[in-house]
C-alpha positions as CSV (number, residue, x, y, z in Angstrom):
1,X,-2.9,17.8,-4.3
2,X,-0.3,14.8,-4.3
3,X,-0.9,12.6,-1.0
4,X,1.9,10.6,-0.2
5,X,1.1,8.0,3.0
6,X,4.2,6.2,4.7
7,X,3.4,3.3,6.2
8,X,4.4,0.7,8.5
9,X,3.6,-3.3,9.1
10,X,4.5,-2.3,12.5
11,X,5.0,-0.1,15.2
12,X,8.7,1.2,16.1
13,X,9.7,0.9,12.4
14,X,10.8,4.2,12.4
15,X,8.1,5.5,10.2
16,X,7.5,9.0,12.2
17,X,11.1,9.6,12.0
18,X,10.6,9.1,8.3
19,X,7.5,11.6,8.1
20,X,9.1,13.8,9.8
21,X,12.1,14.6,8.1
22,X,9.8,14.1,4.7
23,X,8.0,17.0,5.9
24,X,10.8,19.1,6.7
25,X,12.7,18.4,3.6
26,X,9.7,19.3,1.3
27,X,9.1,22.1,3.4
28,X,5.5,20.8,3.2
29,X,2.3,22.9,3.5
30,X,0.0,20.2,4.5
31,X,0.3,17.0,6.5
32,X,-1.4,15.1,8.6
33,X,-1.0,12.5,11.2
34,X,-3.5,9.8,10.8
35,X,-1.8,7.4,13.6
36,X,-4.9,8.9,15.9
37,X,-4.5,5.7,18.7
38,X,-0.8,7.3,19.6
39,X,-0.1,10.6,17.3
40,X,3.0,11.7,17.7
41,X,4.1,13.6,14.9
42,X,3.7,17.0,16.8
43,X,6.0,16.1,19.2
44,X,8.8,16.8,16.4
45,X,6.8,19.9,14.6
46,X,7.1,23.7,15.7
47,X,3.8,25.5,16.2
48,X,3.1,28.9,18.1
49,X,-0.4,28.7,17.9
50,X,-2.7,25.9,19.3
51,X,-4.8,24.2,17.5
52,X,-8.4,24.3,16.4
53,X,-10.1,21.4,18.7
54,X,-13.2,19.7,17.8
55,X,-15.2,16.7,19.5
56,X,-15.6,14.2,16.9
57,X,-18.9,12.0,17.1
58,X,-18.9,8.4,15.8
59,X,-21.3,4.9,16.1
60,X,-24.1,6.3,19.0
61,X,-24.1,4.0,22.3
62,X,-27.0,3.3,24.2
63,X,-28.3,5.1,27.5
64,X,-30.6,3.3,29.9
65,X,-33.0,5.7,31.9
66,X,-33.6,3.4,34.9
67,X,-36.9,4.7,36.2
68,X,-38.6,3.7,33.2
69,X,-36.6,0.1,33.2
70,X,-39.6,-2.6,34.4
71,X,-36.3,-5.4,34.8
72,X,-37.7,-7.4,31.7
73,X,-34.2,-8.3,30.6
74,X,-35.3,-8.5,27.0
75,X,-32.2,-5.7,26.7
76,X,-29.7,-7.9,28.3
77,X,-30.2,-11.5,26.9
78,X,-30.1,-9.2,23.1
79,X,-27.2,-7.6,24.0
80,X,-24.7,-9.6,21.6
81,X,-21.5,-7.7,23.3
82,X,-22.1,-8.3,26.8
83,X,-22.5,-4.4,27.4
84,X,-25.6,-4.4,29.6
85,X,-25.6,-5.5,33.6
86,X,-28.5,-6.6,35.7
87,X,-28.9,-6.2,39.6
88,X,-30.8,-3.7,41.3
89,X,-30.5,-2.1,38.4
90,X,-29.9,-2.2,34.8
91,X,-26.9,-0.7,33.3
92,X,-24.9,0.2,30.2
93,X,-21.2,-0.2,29.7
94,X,-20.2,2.4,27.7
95,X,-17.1,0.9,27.2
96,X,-18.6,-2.8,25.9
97,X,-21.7,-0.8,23.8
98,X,-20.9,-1.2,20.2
99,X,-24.0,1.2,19.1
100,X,-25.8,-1.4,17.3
101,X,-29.0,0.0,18.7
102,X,-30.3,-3.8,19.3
103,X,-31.2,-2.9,23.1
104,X,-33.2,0.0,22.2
105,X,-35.4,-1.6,19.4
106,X,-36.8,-4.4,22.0
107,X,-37.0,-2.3,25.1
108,X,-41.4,-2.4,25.6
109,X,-41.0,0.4,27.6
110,X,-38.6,3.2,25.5
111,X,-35.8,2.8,29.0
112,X,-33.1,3.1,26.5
113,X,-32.1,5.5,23.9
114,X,-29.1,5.7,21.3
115,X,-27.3,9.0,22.2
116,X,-24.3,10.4,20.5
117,X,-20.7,9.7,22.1
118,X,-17.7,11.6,21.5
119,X,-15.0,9.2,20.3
120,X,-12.3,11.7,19.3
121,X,-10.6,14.4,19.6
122,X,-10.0,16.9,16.2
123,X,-6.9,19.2,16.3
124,X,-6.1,20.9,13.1
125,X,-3.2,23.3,13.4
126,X,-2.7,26.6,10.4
127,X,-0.6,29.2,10.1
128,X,-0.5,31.6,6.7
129,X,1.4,28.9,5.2
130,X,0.9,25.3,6.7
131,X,-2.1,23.0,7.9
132,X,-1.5,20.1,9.8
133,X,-4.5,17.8,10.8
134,X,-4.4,15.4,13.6
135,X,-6.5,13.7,16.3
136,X,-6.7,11.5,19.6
137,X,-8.8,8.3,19.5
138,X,-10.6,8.6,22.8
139,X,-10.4,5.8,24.8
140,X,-12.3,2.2,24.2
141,X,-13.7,3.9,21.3
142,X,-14.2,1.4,18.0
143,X,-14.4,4.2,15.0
144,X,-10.4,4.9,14.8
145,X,-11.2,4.3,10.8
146,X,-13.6,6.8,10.6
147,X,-11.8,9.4,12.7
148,X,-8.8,8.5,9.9
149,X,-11.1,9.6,7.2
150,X,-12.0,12.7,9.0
151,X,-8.5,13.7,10.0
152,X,-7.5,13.5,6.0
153,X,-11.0,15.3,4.8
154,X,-10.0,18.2,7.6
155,X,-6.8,18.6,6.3
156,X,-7.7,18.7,2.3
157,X,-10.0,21.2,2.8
158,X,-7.8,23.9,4.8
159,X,-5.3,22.9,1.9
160,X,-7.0,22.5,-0.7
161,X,-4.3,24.8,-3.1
162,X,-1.3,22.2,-1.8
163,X,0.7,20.5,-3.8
164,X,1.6,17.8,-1.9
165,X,0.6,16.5,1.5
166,X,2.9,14.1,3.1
167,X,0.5,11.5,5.6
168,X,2.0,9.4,8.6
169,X,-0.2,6.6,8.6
170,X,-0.9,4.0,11.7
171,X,1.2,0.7,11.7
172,X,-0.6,-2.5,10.9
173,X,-3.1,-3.2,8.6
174,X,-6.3,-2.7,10.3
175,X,-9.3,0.0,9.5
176,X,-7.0,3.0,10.4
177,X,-4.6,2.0,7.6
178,X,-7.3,1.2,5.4
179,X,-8.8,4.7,5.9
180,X,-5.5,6.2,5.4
181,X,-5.0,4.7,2.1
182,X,-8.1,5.6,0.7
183,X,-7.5,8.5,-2.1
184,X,-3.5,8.6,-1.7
185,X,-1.1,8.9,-4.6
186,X,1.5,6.4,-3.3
187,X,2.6,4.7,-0.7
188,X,6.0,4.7,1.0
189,X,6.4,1.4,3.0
190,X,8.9,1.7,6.4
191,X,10.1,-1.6,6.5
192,X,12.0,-3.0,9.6
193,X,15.0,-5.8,8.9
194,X,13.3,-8.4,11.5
195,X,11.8,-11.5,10.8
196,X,8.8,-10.1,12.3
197,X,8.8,-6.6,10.4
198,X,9.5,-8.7,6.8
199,X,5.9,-10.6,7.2
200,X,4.4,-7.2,8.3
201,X,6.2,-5.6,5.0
202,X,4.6,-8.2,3.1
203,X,0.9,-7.9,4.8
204,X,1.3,-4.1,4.4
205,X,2.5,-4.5,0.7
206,X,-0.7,-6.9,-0.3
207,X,-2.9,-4.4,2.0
208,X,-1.8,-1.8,-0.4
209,X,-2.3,-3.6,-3.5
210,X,-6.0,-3.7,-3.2
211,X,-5.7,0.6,-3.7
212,X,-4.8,2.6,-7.1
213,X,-1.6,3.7,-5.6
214,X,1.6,3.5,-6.3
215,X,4.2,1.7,-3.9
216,X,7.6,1.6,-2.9
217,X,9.5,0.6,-0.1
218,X,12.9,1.7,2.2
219,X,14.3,-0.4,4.8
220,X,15.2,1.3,8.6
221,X,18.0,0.2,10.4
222,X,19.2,-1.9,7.5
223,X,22.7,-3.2,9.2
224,X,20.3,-4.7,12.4
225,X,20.0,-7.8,10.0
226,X,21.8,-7.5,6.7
227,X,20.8,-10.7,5.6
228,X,17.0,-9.7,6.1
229,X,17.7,-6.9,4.4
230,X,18.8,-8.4,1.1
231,X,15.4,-10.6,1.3
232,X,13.5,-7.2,1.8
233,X,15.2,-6.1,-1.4
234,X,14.6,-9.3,-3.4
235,X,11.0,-9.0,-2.5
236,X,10.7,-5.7,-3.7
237,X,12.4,-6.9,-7.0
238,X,10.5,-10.3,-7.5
239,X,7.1,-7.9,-7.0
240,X,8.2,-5.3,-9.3
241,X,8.1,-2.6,-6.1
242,X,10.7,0.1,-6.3
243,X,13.2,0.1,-3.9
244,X,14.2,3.9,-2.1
245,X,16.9,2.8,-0.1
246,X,18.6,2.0,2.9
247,X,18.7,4.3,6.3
248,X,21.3,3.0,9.1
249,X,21.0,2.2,12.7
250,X,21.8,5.8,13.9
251,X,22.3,6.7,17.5
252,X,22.5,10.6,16.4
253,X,18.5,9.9,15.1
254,X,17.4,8.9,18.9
255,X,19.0,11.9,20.0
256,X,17.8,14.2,17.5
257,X,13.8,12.6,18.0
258,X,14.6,13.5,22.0
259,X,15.8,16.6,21.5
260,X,12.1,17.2,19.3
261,X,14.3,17.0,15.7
262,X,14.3,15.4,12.6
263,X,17.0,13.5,11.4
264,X,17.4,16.0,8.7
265,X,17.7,18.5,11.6
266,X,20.8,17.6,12.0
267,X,24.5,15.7,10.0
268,X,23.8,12.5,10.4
269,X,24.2,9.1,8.5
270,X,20.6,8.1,9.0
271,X,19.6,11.8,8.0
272,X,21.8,11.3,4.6
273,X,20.2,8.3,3.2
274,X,16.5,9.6,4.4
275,X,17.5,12.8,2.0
276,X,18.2,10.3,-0.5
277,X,15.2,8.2,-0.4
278,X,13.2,11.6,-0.6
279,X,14.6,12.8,-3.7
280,X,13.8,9.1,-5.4
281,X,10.5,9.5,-3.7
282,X,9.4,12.4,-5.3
283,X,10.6,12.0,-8.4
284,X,8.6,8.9,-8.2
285,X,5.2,10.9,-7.0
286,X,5.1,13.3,-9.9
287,X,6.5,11.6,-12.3
């Protein structure tokens, strides 16, 4: 299985949009959205049946039993996140618990236990000829990496006779996207003609370098900033990075992403070049 992961330095680079009509245009049998602190790709997929949903469990937090609690505070002054309260009573923030199990270990009298938390929410759609794997971070949870990793491991092994799975990744750099890169074939970078969105391009590129994949970038909105633009493509050039192409500021794409379309859903400029950049694309990925 080919895994191809487009990415973003940032958010509202248009990097869905991109997925989306990747998916559509390669008519793909497995994908997966790995943005799991606001997925979205489903919003612009068709599927009858609802998906299989599954409690994910990551880092355990603590869980104070009060009546055994003799108010020694050895808990509290150990607690290096500020996660446990005194008063009346002792408490645990759930919230402010990063699961290091510190609290537990010098507790004389056994008050507190590490107990498994739910921090996700699984959802793997299939149908006889598609899998798409996705998830919800649950709130204030920490493990969005691992829930990445799982998301990608759920959706290789209801497709494991795929030939290519097309990933939308998370913007930024953080554990998410480093999860998401881990085991991919190449990398197809969503960069935004902004001052802003050409530092995150070039944190996102170097990010990316670290991993056995190939990398290439296409520019969204290119005529925002045609002067950033060029600088995107000179980068790409200096480092050697193959360039896709250029996709236009394109009312008809907002309409088509309310109306729960692609942009390759309907005739339209930005849905043109994105055909474009796909045919480069894949020609690049199994070559």
């Amino acid at each position: 299985m080919k895994q191809l992961l487009i990415l973003s330095g940032k958010g509202g680079t248009g990097k869905t949009t991109v997925a989306s009509a990747f998916i559509k245009l390669a008519d793909a049998q497995a994908y997966a959205d790995c943005d799991v602190d606001a997925p979205n790709l489903h919003l612009v997929t068709e599927w009858d049946k609802e998906p299989v949903r599954r409690d994910y469990y990551g880092l355990p937090v603590a869980e104070l039993t009060p009546k055994l609690c003799t108010h020694c505070d050895r808990c509290r002054q150990s607690c290096r996140f500020g996660a446990i309260t005194a008063g009346e009573s002792y408490s645990v923030d759930p919230y402010g618990c990063e699961g290091c199990g510190v609290c537990a270990y010098v507790c004389p009298e056994g008050a507190i236990k590490m107990v498994p938390a739910v921090a996700g929410d699984l959802q793997l759609y299939t149908d006889e000829a598609r899998v798409f794997s996705t998830a919800q971070l649950r709130m204030g949870s920490g493990t969005s990496g691992l829930l990445v990793t799982e998301v990608k491991k759920e959706m290789k092994e209801a497709a494991s006779d795929s030939k290519l799975a097309i990933i939308d990744g998370s913007p930024g750099i953080g554990c998410p996207v480093i999860a998401s890169l881990s085991g991919v074939d190449m990398v197809l970078i969503v960069a935004e003609p902004s001052i802003s969105g050409l530092s995150d391009m070039e944190r996102i590129i170097r990010t990316a370098e670290g991993f056995d994949t190939k990398i290439a970038v296409c520019t969204n909105k290119h005529d925002m900033n045609p002067e950033i633009s060029e600088k995107i493509e000179r980068y790409c050039a200096q480092r050697g990075l193959p360039f896709m192409g250029r996709i236009p500021f394109d009312p008809a794409a907002v309409r088509a992403v309310n109306n729960a379309q692609t942009i390759v859903d309907i005739e339209c400029p930005s849905g043109t070049a994105v055909k474009e950049i796909f045919e480069k694309t894949m020609a690049i990925l199994f070559e």
